[in-house]
mmCIF file as Biopython writes it, N, C-alpha, C and O atoms, coordinates in Angstrom:
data_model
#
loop_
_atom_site.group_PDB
_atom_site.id
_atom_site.type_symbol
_atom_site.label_atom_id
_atom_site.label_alt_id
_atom_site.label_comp_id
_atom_site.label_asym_id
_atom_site.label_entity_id
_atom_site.label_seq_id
_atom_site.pdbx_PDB_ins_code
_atom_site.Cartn_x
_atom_site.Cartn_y
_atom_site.Cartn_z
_atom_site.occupancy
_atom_site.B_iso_or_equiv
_atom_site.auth_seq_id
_atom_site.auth_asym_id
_atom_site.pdbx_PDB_model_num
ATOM 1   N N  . UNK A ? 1  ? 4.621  -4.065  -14.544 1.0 0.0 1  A 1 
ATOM 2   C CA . UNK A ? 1  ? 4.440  -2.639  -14.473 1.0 0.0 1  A 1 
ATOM 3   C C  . UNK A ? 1  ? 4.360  -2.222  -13.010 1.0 0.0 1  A 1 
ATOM 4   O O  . UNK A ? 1  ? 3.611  -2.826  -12.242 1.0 0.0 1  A 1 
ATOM 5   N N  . UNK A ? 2  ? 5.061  -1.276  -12.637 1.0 0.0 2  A 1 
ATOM 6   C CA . UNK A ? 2  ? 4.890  -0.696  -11.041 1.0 0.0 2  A 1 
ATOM 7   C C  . UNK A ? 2  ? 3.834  0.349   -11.286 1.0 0.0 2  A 1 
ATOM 8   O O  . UNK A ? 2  ? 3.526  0.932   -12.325 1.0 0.0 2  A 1 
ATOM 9   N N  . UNK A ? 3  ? 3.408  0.425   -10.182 1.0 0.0 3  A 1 
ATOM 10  C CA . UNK A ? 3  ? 2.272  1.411   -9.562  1.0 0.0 3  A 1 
ATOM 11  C C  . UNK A ? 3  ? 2.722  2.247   -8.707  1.0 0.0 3  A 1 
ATOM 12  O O  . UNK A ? 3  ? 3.246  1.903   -7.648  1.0 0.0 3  A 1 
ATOM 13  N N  . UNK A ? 4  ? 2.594  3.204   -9.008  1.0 0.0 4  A 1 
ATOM 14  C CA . UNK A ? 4  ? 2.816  4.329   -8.132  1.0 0.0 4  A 1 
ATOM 15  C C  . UNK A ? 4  ? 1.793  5.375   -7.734  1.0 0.0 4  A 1 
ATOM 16  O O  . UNK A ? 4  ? 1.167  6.101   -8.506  1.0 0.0 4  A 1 
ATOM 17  N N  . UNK A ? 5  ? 1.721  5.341   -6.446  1.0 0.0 5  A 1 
ATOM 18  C CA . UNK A ? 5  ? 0.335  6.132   -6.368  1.0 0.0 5  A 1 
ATOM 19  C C  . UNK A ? 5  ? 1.455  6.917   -4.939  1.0 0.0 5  A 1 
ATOM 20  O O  . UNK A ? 5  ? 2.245  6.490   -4.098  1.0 0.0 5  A 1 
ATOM 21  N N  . UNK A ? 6  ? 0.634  8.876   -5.557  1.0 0.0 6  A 1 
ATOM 22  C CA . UNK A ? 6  ? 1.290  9.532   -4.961  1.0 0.0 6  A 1 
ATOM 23  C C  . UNK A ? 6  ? -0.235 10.266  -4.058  1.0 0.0 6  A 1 
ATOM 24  O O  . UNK A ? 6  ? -1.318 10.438  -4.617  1.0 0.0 6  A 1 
ATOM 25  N N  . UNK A ? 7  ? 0.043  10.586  -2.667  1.0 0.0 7  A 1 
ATOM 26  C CA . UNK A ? 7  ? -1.147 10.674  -2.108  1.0 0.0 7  A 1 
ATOM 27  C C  . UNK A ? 7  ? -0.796 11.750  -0.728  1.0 0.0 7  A 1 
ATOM 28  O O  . UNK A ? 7  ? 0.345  11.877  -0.283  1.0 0.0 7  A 1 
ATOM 29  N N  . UNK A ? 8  ? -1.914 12.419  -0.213  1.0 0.0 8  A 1 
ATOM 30  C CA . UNK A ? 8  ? -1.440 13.198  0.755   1.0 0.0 8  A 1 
ATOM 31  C C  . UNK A ? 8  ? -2.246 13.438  1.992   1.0 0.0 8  A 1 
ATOM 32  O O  . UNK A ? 8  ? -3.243 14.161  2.000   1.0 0.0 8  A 1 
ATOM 33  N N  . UNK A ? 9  ? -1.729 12.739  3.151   1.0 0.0 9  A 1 
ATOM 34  C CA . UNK A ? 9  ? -2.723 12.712  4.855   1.0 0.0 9  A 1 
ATOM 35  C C  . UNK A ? 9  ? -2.651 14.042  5.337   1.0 0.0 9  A 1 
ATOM 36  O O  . UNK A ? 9  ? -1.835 14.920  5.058   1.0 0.0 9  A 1 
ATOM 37  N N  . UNK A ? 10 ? -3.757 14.064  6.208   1.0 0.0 10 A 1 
ATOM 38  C CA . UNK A ? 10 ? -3.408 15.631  7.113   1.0 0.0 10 A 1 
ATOM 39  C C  . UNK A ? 10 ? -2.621 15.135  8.066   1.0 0.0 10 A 1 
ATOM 40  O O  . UNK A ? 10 ? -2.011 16.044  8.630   1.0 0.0 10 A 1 
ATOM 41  N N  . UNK A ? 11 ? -2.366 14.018  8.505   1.0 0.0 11 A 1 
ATOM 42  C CA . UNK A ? 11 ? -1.243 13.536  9.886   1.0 0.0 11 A 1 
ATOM 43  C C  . UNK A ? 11 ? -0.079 13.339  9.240   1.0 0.0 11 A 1 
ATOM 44  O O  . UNK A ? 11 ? 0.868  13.376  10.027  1.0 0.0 11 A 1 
ATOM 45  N N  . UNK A ? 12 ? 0.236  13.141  8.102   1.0 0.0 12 A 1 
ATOM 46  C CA . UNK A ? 12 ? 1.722  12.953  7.602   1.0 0.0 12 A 1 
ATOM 47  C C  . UNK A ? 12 ? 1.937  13.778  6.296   1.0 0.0 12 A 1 
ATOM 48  O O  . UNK A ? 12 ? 1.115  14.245  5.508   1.0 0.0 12 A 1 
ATOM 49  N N  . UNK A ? 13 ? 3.219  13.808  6.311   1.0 0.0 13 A 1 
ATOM 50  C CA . UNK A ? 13 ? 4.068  14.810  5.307   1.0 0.0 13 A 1 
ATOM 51  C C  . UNK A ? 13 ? 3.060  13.906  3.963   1.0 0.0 13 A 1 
ATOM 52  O O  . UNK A ? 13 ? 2.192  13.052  4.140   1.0 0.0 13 A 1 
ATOM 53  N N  . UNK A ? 14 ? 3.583  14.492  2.634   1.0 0.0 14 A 1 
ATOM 54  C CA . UNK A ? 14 ? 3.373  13.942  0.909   1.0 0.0 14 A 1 
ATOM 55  C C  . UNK A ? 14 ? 4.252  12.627  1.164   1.0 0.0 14 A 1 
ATOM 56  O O  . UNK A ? 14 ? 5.405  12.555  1.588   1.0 0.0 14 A 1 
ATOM 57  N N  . UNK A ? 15 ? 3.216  11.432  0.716   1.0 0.0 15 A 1 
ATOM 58  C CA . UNK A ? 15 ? 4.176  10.518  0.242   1.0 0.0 15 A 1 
ATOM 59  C C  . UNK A ? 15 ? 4.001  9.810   -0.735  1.0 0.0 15 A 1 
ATOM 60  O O  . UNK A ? 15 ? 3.299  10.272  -1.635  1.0 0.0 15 A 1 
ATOM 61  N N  . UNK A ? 16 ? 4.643  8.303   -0.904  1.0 0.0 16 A 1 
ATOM 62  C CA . UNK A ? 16 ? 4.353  7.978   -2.522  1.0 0.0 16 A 1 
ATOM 63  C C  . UNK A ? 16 ? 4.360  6.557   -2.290  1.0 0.0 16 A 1 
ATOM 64  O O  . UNK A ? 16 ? 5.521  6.172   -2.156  1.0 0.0 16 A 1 
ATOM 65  N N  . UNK A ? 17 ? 3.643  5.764   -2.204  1.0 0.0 17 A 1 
ATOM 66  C CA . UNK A ? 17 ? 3.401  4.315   -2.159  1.0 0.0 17 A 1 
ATOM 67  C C  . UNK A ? 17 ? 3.610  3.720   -3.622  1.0 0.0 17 A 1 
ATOM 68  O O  . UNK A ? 17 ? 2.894  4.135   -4.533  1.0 0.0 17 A 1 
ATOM 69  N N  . UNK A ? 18 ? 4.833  2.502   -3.920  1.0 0.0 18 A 1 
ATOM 70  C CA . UNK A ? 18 ? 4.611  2.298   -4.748  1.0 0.0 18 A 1 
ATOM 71  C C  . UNK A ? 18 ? 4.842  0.565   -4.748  1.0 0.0 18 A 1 
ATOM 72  O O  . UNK A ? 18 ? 5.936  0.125   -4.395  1.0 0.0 18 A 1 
ATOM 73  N N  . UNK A ? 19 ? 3.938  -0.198  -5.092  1.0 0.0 19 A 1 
ATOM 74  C CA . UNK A ? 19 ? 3.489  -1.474  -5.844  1.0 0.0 19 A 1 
ATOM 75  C C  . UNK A ? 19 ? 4.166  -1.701  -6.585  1.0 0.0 19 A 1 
ATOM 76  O O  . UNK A ? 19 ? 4.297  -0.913  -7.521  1.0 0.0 19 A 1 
ATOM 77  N N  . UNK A ? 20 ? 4.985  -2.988  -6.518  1.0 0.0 20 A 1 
ATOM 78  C CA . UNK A ? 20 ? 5.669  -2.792  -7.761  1.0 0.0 20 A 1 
ATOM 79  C C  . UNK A ? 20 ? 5.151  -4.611  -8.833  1.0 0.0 20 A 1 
ATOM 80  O O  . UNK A ? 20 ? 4.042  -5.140  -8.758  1.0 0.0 20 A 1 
ATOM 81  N N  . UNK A ? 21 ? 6.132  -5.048  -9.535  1.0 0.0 21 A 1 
ATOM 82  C CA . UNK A ? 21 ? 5.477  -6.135  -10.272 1.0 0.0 21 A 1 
ATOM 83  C C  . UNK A ? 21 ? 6.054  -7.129  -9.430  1.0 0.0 21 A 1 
ATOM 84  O O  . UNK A ? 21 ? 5.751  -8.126  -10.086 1.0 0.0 21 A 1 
ATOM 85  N N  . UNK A ? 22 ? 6.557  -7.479  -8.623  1.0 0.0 22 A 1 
ATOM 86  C CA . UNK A ? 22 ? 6.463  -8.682  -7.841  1.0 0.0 22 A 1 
ATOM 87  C C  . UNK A ? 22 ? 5.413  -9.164  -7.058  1.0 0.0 22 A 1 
ATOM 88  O O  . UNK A ? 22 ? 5.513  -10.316 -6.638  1.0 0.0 22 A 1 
ATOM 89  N N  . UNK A ? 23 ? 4.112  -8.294  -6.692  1.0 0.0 23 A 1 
ATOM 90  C CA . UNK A ? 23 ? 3.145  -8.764  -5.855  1.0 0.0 23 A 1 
ATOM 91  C C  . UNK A ? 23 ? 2.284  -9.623  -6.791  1.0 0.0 23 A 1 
ATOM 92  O O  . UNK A ? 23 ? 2.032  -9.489  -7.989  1.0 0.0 23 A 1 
ATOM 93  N N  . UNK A ? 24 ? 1.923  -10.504 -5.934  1.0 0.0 24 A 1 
ATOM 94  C CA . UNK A ? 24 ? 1.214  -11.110 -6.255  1.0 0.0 24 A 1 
ATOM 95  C C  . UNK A ? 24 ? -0.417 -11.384 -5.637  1.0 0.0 24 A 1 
ATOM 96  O O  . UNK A ? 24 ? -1.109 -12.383 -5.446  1.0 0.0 24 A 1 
ATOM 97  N N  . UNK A ? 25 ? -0.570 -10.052 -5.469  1.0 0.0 25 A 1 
ATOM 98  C CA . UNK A ? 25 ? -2.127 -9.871  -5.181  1.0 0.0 25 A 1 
ATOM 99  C C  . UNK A ? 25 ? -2.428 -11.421 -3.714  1.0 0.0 25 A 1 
ATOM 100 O O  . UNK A ? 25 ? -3.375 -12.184 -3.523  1.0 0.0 25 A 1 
ATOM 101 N N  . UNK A ? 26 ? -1.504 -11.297 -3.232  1.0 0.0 26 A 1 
ATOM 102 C CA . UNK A ? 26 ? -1.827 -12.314 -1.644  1.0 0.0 26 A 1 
ATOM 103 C C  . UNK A ? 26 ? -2.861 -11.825 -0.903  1.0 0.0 26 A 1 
ATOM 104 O O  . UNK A ? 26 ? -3.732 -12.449 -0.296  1.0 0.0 26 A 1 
ATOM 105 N N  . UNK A ? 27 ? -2.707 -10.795 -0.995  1.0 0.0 27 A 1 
ATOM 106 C CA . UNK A ? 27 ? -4.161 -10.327 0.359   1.0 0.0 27 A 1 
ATOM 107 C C  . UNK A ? 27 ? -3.219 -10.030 1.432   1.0 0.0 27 A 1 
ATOM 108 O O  . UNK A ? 27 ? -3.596 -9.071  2.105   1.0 0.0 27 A 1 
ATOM 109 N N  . UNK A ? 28 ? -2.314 -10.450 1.740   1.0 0.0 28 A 1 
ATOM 110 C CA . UNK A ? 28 ? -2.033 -10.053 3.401   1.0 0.0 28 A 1 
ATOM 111 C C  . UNK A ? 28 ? -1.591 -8.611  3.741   1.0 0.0 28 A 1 
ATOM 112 O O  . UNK A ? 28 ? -1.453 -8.388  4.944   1.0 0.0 28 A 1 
ATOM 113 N N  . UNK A ? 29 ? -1.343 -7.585  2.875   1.0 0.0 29 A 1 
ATOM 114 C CA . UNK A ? 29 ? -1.516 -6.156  2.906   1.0 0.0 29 A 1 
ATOM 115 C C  . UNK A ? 29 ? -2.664 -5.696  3.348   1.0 0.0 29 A 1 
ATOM 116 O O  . UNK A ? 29 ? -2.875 -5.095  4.401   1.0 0.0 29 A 1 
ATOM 117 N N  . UNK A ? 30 ? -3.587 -6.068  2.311   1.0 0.0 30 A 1 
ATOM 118 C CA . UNK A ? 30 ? -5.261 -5.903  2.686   1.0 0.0 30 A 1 
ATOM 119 C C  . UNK A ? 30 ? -5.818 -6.659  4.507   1.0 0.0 30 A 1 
ATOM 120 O O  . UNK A ? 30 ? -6.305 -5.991  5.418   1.0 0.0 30 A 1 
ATOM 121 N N  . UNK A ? 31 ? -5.632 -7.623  4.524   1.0 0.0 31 A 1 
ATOM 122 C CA . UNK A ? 31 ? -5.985 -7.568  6.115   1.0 0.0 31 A 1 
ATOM 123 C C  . UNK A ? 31 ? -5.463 -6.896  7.154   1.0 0.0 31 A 1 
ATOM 124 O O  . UNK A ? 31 ? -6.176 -6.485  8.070   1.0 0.0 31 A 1 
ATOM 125 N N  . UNK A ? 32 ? -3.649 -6.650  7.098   1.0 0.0 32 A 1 
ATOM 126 C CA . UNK A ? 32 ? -3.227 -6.142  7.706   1.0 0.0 32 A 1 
ATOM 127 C C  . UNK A ? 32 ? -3.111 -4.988  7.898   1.0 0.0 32 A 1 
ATOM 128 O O  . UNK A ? 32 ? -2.501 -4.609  8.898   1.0 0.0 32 A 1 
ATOM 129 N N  . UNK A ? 33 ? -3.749 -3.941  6.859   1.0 0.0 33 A 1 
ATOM 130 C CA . UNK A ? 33 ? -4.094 -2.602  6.851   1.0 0.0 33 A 1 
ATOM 131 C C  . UNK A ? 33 ? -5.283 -1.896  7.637   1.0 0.0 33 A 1 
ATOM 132 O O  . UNK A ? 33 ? -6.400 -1.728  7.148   1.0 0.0 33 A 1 
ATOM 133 N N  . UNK A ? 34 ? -4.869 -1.469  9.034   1.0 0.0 34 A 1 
ATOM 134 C CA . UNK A ? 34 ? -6.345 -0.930  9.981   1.0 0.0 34 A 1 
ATOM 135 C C  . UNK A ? 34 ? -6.415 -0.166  9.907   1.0 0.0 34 A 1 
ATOM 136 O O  . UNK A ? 34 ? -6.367 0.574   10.890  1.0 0.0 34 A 1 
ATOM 137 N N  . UNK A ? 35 ? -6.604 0.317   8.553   1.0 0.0 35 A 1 
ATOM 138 C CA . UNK A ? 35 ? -7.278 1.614   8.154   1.0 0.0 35 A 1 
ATOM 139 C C  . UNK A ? 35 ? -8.304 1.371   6.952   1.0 0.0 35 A 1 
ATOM 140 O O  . UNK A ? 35 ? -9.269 2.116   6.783   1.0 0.0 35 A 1 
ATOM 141 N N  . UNK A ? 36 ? -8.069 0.433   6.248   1.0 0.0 36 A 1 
ATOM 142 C CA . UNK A ? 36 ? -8.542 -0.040  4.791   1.0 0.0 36 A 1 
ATOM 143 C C  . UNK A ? 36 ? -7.969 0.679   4.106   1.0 0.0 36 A 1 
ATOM 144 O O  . UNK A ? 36 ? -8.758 1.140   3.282   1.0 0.0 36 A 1 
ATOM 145 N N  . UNK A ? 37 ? -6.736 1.152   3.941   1.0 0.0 37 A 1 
ATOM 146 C CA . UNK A ? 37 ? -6.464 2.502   2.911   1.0 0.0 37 A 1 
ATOM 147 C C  . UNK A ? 37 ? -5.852 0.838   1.641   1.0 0.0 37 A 1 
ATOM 148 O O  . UNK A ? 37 ? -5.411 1.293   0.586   1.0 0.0 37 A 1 
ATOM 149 N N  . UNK A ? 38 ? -5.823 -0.219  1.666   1.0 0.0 38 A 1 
ATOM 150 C CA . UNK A ? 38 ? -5.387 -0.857  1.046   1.0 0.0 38 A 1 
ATOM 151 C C  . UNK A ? 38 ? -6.800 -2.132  0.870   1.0 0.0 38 A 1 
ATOM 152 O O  . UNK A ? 38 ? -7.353 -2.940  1.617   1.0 0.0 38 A 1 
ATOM 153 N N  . UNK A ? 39 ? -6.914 -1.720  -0.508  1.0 0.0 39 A 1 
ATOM 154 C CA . UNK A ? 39 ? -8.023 -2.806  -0.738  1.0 0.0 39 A 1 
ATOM 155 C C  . UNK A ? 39 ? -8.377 -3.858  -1.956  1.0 0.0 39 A 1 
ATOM 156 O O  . UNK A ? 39 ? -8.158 -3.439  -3.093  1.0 0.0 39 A 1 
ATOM 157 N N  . UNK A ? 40 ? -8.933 -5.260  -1.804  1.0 0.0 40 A 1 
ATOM 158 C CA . UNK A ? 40 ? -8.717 -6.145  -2.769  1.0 0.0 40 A 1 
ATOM 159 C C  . UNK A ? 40 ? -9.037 -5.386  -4.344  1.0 0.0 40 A 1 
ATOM 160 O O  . UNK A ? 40 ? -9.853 -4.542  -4.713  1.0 0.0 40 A 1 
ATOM 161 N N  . UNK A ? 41 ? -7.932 -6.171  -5.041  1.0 0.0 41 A 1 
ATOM 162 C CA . UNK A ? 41 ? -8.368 -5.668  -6.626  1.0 0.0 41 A 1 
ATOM 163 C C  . UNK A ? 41 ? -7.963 -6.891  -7.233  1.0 0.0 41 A 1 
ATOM 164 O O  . UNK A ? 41 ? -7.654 -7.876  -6.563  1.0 0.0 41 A 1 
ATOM 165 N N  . UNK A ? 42 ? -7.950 -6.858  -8.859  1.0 0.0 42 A 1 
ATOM 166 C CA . UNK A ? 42 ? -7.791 -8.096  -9.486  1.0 0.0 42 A 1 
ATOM 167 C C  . UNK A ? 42 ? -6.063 -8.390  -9.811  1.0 0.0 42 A 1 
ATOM 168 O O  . UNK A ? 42 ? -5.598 -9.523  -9.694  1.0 0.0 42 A 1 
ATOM 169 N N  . UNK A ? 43 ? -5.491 -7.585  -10.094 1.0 0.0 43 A 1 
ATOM 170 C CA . UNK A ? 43 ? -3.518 -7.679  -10.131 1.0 0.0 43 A 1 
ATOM 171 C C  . UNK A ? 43 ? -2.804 -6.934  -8.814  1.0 0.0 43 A 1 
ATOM 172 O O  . UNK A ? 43 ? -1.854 -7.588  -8.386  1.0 0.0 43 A 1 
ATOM 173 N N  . UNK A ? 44 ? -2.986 -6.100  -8.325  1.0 0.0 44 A 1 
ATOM 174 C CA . UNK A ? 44 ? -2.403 -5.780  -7.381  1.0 0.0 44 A 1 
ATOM 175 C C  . UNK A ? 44 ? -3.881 -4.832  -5.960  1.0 0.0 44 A 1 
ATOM 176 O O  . UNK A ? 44 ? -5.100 -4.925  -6.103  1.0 0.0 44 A 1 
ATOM 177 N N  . UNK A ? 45 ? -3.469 -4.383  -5.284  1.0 0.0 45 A 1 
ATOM 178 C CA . UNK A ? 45 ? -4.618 -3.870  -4.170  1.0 0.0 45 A 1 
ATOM 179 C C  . UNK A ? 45 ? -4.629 -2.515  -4.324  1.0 0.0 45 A 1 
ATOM 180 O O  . UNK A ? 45 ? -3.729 -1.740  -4.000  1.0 0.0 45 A 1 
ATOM 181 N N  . UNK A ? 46 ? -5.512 -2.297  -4.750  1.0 0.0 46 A 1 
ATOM 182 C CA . UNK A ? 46 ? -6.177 -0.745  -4.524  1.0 0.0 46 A 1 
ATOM 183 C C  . UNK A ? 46 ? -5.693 -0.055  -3.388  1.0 0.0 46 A 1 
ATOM 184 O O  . UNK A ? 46 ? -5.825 -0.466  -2.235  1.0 0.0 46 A 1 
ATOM 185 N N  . UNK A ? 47 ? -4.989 1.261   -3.799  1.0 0.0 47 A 1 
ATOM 186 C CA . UNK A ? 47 ? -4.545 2.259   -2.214  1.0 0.0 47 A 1 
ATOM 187 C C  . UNK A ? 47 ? -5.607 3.235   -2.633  1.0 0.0 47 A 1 
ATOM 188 O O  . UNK A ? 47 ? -6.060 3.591   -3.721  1.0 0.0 47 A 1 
ATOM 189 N N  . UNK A ? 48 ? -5.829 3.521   -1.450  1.0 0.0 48 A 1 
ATOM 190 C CA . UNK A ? 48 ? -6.096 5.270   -0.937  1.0 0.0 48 A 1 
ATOM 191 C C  . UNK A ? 48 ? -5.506 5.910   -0.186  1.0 0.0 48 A 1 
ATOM 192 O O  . UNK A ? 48 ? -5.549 5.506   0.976   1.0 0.0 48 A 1 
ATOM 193 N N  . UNK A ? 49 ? -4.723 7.132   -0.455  1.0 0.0 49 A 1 
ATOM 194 C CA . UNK A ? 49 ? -4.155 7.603   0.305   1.0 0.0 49 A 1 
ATOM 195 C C  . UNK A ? 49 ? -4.590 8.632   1.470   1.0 0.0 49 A 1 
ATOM 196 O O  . UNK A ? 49 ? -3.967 9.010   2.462   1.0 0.0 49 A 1 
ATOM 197 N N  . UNK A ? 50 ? -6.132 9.010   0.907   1.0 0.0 50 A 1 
ATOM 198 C CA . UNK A ? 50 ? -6.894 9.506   2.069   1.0 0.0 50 A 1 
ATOM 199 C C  . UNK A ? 50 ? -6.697 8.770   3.163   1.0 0.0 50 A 1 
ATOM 200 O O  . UNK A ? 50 ? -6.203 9.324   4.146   1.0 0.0 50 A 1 
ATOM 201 N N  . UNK A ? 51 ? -7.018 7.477   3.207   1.0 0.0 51 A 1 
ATOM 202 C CA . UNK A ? 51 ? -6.995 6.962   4.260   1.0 0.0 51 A 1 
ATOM 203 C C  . UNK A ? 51 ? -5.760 6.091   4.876   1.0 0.0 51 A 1 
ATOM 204 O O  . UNK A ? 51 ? -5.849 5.324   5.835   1.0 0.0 51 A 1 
ATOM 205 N N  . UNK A ? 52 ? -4.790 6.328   4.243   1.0 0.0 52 A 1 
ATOM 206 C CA . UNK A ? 52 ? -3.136 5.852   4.862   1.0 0.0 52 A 1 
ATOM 207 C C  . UNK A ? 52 ? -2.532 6.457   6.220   1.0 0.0 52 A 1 
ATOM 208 O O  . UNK A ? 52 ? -1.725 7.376   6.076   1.0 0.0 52 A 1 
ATOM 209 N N  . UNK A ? 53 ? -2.660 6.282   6.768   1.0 0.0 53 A 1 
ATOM 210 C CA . UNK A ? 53 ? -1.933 6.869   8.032   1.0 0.0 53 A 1 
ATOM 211 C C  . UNK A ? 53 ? -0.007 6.660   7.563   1.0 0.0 53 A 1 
ATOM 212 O O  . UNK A ? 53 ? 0.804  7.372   8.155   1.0 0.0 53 A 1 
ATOM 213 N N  . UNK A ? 54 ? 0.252  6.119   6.995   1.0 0.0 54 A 1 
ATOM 214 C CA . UNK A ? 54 ? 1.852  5.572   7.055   1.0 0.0 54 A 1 
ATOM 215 C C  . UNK A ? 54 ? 2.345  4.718   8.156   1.0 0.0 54 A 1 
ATOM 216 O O  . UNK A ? 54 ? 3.497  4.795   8.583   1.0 0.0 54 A 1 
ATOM 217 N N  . UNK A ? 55 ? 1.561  4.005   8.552   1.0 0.0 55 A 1 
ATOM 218 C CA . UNK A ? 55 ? 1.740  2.491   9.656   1.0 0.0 55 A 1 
ATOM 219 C C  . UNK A ? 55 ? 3.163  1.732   9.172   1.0 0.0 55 A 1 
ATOM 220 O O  . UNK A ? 55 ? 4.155  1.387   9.815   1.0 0.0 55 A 1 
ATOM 221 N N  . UNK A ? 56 ? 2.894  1.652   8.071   1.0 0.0 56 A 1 
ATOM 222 C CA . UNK A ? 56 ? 3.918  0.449   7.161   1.0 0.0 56 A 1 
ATOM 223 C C  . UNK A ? 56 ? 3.718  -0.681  7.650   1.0 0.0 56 A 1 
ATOM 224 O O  . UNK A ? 56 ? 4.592  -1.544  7.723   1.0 0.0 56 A 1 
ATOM 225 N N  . UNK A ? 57 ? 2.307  -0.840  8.122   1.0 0.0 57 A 1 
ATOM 226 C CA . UNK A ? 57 ? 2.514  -2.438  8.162   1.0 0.0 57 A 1 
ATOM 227 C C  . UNK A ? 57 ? 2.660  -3.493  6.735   1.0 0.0 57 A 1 
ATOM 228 O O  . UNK A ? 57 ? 3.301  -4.528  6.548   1.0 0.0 57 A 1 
ATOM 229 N N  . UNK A ? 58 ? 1.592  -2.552  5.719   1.0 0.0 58 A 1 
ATOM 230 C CA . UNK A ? 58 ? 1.588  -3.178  4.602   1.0 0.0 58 A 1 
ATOM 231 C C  . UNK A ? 58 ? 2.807  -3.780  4.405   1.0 0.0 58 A 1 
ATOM 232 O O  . UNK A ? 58 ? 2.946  -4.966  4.108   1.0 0.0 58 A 1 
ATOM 233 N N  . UNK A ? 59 ? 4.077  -2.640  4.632   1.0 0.0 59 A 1 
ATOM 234 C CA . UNK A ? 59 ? 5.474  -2.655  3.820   1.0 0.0 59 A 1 
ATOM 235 C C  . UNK A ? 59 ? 6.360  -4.176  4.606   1.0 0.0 59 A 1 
ATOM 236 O O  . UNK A ? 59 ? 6.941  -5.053  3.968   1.0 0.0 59 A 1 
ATOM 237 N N  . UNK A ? 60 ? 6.241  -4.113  5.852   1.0 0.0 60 A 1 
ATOM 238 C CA . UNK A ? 60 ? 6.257  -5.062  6.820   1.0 0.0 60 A 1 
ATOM 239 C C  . UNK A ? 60 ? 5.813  -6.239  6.861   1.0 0.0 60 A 1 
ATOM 240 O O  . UNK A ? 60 ? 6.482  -6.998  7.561   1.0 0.0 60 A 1 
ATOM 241 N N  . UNK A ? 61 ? 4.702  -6.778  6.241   1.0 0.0 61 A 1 
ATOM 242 C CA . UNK A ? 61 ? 3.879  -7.678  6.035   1.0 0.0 61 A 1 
ATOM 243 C C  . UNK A ? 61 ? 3.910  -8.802  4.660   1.0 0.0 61 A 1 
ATOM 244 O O  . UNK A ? 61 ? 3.445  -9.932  4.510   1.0 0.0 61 A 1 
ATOM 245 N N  . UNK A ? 62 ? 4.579  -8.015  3.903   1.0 0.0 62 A 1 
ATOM 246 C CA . UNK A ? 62 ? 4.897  -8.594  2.585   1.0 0.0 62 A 1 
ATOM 247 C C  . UNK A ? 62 ? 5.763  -8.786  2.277   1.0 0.0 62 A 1 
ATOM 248 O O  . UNK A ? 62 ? 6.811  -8.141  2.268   1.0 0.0 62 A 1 
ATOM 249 N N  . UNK A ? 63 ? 5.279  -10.465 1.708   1.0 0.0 63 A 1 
ATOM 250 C CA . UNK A ? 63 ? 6.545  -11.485 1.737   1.0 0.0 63 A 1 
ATOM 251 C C  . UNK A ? 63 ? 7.246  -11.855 0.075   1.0 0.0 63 A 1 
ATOM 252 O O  . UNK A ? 63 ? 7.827  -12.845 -0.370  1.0 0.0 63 A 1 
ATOM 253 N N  . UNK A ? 64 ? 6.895  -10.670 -0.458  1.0 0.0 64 A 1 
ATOM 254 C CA . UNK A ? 64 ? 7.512  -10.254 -1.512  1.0 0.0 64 A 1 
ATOM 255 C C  . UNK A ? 64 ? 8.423  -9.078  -1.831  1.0 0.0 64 A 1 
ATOM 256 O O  . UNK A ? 64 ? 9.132  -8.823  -2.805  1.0 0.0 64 A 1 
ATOM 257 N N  . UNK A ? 65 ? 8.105  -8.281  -0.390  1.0 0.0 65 A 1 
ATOM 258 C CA . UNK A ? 65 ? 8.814  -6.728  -0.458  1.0 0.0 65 A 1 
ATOM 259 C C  . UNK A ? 65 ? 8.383  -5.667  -1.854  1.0 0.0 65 A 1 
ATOM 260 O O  . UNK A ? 65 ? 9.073  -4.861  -2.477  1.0 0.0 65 A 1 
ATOM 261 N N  . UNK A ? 66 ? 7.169  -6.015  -1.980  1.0 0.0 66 A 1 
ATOM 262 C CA . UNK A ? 66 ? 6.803  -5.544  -3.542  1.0 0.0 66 A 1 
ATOM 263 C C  . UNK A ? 66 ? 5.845  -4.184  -2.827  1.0 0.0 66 A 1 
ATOM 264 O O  . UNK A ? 66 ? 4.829  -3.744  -3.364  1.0 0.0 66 A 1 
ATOM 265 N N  . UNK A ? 67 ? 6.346  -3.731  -1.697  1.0 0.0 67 A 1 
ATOM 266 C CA . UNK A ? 67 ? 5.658  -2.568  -0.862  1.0 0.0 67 A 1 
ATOM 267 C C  . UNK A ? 67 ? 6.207  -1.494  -0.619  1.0 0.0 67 A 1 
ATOM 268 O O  . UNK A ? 67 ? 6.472  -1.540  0.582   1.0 0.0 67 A 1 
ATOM 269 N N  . UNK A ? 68 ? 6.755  0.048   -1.284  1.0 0.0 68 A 1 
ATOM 270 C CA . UNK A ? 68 ? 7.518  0.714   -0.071  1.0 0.0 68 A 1 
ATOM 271 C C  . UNK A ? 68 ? 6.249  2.058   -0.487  1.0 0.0 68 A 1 
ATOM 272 O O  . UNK A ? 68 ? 5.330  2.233   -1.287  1.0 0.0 68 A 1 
ATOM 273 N N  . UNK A ? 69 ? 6.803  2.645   0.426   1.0 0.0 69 A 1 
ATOM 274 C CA . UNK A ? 69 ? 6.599  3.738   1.196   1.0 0.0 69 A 1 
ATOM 275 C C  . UNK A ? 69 ? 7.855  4.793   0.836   1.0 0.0 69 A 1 
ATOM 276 O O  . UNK A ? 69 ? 8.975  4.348   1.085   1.0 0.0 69 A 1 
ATOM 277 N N  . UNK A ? 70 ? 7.812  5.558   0.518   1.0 0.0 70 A 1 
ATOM 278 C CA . UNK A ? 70 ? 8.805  6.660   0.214   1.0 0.0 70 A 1 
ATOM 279 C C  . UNK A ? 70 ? 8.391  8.403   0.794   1.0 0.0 70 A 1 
ATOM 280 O O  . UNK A ? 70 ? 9.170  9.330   0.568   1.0 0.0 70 A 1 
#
């Protein structure tokens, strides 16, 4: 099942982060996120989009590509 979480910063336009079923809950989103807007959960990582700046490191970081940013 993909996740789609649609969310909105005061520094960036509306966007839409979506998780899809290839992750495999690695963690390396979650460390690499210096904001915490990405945080441990039990199948995939909890977003907040309050706190997303749109870095894309997450999207960058994962070695599943199970990350975009739209």
């Amino acid at each position: 099942m993909t996740t789609t979480v649609r969310g909105w910063n005061q520094s960036s336009p509306r966007f839409e982060v979506v998780i899809d079923d290839s992750c495999t809950a690695c963690g390396l989103c979650v460390i690499t996120c210096p904001t915490r807007a990405l945080r441990p959960a039990p199948y995939r990582p909890a977003f907040s989009a309050r706190e997303c700046t749109g870095c894309l490191d997450c999207v960058e970081i994962c070695p599943r590509a199970s990350i975009s940013i739209n």
